[in-house]
N, C-alpha and C positions, 0 to 999 in steps of 0.2 A: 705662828707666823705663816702665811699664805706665800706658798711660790709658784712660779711659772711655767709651762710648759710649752713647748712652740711646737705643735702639732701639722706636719705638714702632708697631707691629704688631695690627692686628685680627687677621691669623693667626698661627699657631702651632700645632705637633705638640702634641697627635694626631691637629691636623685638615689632613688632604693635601689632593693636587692642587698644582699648578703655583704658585696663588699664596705658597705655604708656603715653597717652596724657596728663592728668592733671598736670604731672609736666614738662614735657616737654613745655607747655605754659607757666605755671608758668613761669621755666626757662628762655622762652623766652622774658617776658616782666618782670623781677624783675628787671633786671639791672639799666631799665629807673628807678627804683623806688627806686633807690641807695642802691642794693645787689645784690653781686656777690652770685650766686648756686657755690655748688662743690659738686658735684652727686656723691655718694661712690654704685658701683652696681656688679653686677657679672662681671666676665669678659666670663664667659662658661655659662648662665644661660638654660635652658629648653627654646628652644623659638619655641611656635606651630605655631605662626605669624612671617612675615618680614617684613618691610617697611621701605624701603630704605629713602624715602619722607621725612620720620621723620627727620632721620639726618640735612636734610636743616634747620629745625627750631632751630636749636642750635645757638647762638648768640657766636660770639669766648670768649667773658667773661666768659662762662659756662668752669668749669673745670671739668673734671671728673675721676676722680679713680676708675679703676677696679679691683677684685680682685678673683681670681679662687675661683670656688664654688666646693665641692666635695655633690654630692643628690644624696640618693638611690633610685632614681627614675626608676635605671635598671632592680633592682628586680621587682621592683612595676608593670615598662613594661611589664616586662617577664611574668610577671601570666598573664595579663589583654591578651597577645598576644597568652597564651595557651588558654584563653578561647574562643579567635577567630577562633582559627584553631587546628585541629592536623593530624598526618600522617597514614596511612591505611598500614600493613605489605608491601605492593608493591610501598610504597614510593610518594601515592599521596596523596596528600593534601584534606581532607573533613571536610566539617563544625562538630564539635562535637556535642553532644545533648546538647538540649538548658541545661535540669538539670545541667548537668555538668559546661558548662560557667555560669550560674548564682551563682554558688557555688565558681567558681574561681573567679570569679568575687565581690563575698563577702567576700573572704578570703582577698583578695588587699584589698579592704577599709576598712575590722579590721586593716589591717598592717597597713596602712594610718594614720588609724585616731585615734590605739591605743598605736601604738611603733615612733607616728612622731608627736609629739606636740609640739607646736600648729599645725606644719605642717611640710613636707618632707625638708621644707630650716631650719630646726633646729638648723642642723650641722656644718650650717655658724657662727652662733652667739658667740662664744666664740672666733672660728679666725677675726672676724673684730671686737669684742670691745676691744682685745689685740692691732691689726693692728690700728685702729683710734686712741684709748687712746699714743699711742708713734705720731701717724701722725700728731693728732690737737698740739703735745708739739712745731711743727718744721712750723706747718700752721693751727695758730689758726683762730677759724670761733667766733661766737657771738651769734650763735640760733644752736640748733638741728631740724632735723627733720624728723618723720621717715611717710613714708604712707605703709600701708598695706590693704588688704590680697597683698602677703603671712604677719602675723601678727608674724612672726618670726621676720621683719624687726625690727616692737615696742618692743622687748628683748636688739635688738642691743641696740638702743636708751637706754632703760629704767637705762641698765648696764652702758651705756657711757654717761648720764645722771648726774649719782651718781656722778661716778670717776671723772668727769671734773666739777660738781658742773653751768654746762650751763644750758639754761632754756630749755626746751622742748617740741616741739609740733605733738604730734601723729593724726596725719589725716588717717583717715577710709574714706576710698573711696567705703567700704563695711562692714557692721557689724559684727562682731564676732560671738559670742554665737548664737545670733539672727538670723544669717543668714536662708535661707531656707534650704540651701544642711546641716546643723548642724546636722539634727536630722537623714542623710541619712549617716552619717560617720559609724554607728555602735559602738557608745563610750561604752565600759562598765564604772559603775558609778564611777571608780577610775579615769578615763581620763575625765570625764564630770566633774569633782570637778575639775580637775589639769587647765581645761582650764577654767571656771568660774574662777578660784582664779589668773590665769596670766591674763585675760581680766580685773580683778578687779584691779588687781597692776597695771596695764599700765592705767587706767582710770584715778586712784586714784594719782600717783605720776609723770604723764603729767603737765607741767605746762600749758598748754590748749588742750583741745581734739578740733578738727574739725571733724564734719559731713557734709556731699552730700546732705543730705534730712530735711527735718524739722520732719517730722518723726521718724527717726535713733536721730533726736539733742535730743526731748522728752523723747525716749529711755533710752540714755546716760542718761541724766540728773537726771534719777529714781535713777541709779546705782551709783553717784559716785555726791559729793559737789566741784568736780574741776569744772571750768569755760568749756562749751561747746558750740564751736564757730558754724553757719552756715555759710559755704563758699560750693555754690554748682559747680558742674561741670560746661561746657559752651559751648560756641565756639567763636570760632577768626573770626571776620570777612575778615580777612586777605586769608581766606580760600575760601571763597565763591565769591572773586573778579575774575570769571571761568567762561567760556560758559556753559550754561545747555545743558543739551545731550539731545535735542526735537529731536522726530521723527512721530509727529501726532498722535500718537497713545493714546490708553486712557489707560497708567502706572498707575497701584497699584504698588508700590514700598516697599520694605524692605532693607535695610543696615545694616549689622553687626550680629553678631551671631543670629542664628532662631535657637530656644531651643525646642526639642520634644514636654516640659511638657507645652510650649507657642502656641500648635497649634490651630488655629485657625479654627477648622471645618464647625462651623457655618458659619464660611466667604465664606468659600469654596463651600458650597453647596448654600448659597447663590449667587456668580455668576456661580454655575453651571444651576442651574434653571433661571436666569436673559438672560443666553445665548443662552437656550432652547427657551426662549421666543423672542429673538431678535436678528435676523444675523448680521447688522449692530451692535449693542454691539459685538458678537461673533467675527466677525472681526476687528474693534477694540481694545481691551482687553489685555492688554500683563501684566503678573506678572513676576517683575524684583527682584530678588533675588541676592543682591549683601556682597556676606559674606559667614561665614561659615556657609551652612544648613542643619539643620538635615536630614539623609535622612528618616526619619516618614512624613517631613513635605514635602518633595518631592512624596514621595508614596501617602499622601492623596490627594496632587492638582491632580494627574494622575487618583486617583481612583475616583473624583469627573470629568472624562473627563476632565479635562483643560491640557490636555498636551500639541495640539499645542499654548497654549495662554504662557506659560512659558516658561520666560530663565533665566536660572540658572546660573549667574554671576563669581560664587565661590567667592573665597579671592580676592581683588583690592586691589590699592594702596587708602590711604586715598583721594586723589585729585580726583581719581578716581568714588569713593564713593560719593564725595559734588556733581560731576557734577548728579549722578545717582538721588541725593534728588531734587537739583534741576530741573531736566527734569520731575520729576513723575507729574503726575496726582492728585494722591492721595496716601500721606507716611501711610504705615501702622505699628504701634507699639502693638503687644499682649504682655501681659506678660505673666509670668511663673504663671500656674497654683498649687502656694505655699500661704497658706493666709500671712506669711510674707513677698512675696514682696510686698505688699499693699504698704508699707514705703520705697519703692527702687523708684532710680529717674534715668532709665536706663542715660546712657550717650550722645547714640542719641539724644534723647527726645530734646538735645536744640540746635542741628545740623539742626533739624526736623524744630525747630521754624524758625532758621535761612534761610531756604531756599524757603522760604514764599509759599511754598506749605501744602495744610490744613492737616490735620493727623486724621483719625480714630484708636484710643483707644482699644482697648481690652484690660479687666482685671477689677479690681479691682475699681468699680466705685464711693469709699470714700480713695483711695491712693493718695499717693505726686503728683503721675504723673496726675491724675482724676484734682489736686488745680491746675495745673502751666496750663494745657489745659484752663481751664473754665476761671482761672485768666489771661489770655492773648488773650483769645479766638480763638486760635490756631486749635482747634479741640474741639471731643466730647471723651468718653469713652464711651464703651458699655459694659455688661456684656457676655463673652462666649457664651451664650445661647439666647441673644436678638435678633433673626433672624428678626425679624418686623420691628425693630430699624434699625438691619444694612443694611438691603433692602431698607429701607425708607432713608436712609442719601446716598446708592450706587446710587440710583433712582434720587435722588437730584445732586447729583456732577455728574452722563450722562450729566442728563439734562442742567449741564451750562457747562458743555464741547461742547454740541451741539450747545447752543444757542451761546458763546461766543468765538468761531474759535478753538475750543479745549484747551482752558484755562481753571484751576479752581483757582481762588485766595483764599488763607489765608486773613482772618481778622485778623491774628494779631498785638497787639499791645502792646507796651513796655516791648519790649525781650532787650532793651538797656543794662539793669541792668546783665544779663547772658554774656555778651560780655567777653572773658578769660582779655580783656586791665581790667577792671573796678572788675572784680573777682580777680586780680593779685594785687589791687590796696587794698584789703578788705586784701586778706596775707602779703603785705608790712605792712599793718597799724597793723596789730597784731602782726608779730616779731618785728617792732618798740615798740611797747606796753612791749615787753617783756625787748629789750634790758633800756630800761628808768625803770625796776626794777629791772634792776641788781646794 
């Protein structure tokens, strides 16, 4: 017998990037595990990505409901877009003084973070616990469930929760309060209680929380005596059945967002003096940037000389992206220089494993992502500043690209358990769980 699941999602294909995927697998493998999805999502949402690709993964069992979102995300624009530019009396266009953008620039994130809680999708939560509480009376589902950020999603739930008396499962595919951007919203201390005390209500009256990280799980667990499941992110191998994109060359690779506060300097000057020393590396050398990247982290590969070794990919399609992991050389993952991502387990991270290409680390060399490397042996971590370290491991991976016809293999092993079939199989057996106490 087939049951329900009410899946409630700010994202959804056509809009990519990382945060899309995790239910969108879901989706696509619960059916075999006897639940139908019915994806309740915007039908108009903010979308800074597209990926058409995605859609393919929909299974026709997946239903989904759309429903207009009304966000003040125009005003919010409008400032952030005065502080880019403004007009000179003769009608041309000059940059402003930085004083000024940085001011308008902080005035949007009081509005943000002090008139939009938990967040700018606020405004939906009253129209869809009306809209579902009459939807589920005409097509009832057996589980709730909401994933967040945006963490407006866990209100819908929390409210449609009560009213339907269903069981409920809030998956954090990102932390709340915790997060690292928290403390950059600008809360005054009456909006830092209001979202502490809704992060505490959605904790506390979840009939199970899920976490990504085992880190974020410890977290939780301080804050609240509800049940905290780990189900971390993955990948499909379904994905990676694709020609790699070899071209000889010896790829440092990146996939998917490169974050200012993630730059990686030391690396950079690292092969910039590696290249000074060796033309053969110099001609060789190519850094593939496939995603959104900051342009800080463009300016510094330039200003450490590697212009012509870099290309700058921009946004791809996801298919597009596997083949890039697969071709590289060597995947490189830095994090965000925040001491709370220590406990973030990015999403690539097990794209990376999958593509049996090794991974050097930056960040955080006691974080989630430092355990899943070392427990797979996948790669290393280093810390930002370990120039000796990451010389010495650059120095090593040449060296068996030369010796071995431009190959460098991955040691890892037992990434089985990350696979989205056997992570989809960990969510089936917990809304089973759920529906056997009702």
């Amino acid at each position: 017998m087939t049951r329900r699941v009410l899946i409630i999602s700010y994202y959804w294909p056509p809009t990519g990037g990382s945060g899309v995927q995790r239910w969108v697998k879901f989706s696509k493998y619960l059916p075999s595990e006897g639940w139908q999805p019915v994806i309740y999502t915007p039908l108009n949402p903010e979308a800074i990505t597209t990926d058409e690709s995605l859609s393919g993964e929909i299974p026709p069992e997946v239903e989904v409901v759309k429903r207009k979102i009304v966000e003040p995300y125009n005003i919010y624009r409008s400032l952030i877009s005065l502080g880019k530019k403004s007009k000179t009396a003769s009608g041309e266009v000059n940059p402003i003084n930085s004083q000024k953008k940085t001011f308008i620039q902080k005035v949007s994130m009081w509005i943000r973070g002090n008139l939009f809680i938990p967040d700018p999708r606020c405004t939906w939560i009253g129209p869809s616990v009306r809209f579902l509480e009459k939807y589920l009376k005409e097509h009832p589902v057996d589980v709730i469930v909401s994933t967040g950020p945006p963490h407006s999603m866990h209100l819908i739930a929390l409210k449609l929760a009560r009213r339907t008396g269903l069981p409920w499962v809030a998956d954090f595919r990102d932390p709340w309060t915790k997060m690292f951007y928290f403390k950059h919203l600008g809360l005054n201390g009456f909006s830092q209680a209001r979202h502490r005390k809704l992060e505490k209500k959605v904790l506390d009256n979840a009939s199970v929380v899920v976490a990504v990280s085992p880190l974020v799980q410890e977290e939780f667990r301080q804050m609240t005596s509800t049940d905290v499941a780990l189900i971390t992110n993955g990948f499909d191998p379904c994905d990676f059945d694709v020609d790699a994109r070899e071209d000889g060359y010896f790829n440092i690779t990146h996939t998917g967002l490169f974050a200012a506060d993630g730059n990686p300097e030391t690396l950079w000057k690292v092969l910039r003096d590696k290249c000074r020393e060796d033309d053969l590396f110099k001609s060789r050398l190519r850094i593939r940037l496939a995603g959104k990247t900051d342009k800080q982290i463009i300016e510094s590969i330039r200003n450490a000389s590697l212009s012509e070794n870099l290309i700058d990919c921009g946004y791809i399609p996801h298919i597009q992206a596997v083949r890039e992991q697969k071709g590289a050389t060597l995947l490189i993952l830095p994090l965000r220089k925040e001491p709370e991502y220590r406990a973030t387990l990015p999403g690539k991270l097990f794209e990376y494993l999958a593509s049996g290409r090794p991974v050097l680390g930056i960040g955080q060399k006691d974080g989630a992502m430092a355990r899943i490397l070392d427990e797979t042996s996948a790669g290393v971590v280093f810390d930002w500043d370990e120039e000796l370290q990451i010389r010495t491991c650059l120095d090593a991976a040449w060296d068996e690209f030369l010796s071995n016809g431009g190959k460098v293999q991955s040691k890892a092993h037992g990434i089985e358990k990350y696979s989205r079939k056997e992570l989809t199989k960990q969510m089936a057996a917990l809304l089973e769980g759920l529906t056997k106490e009702k």
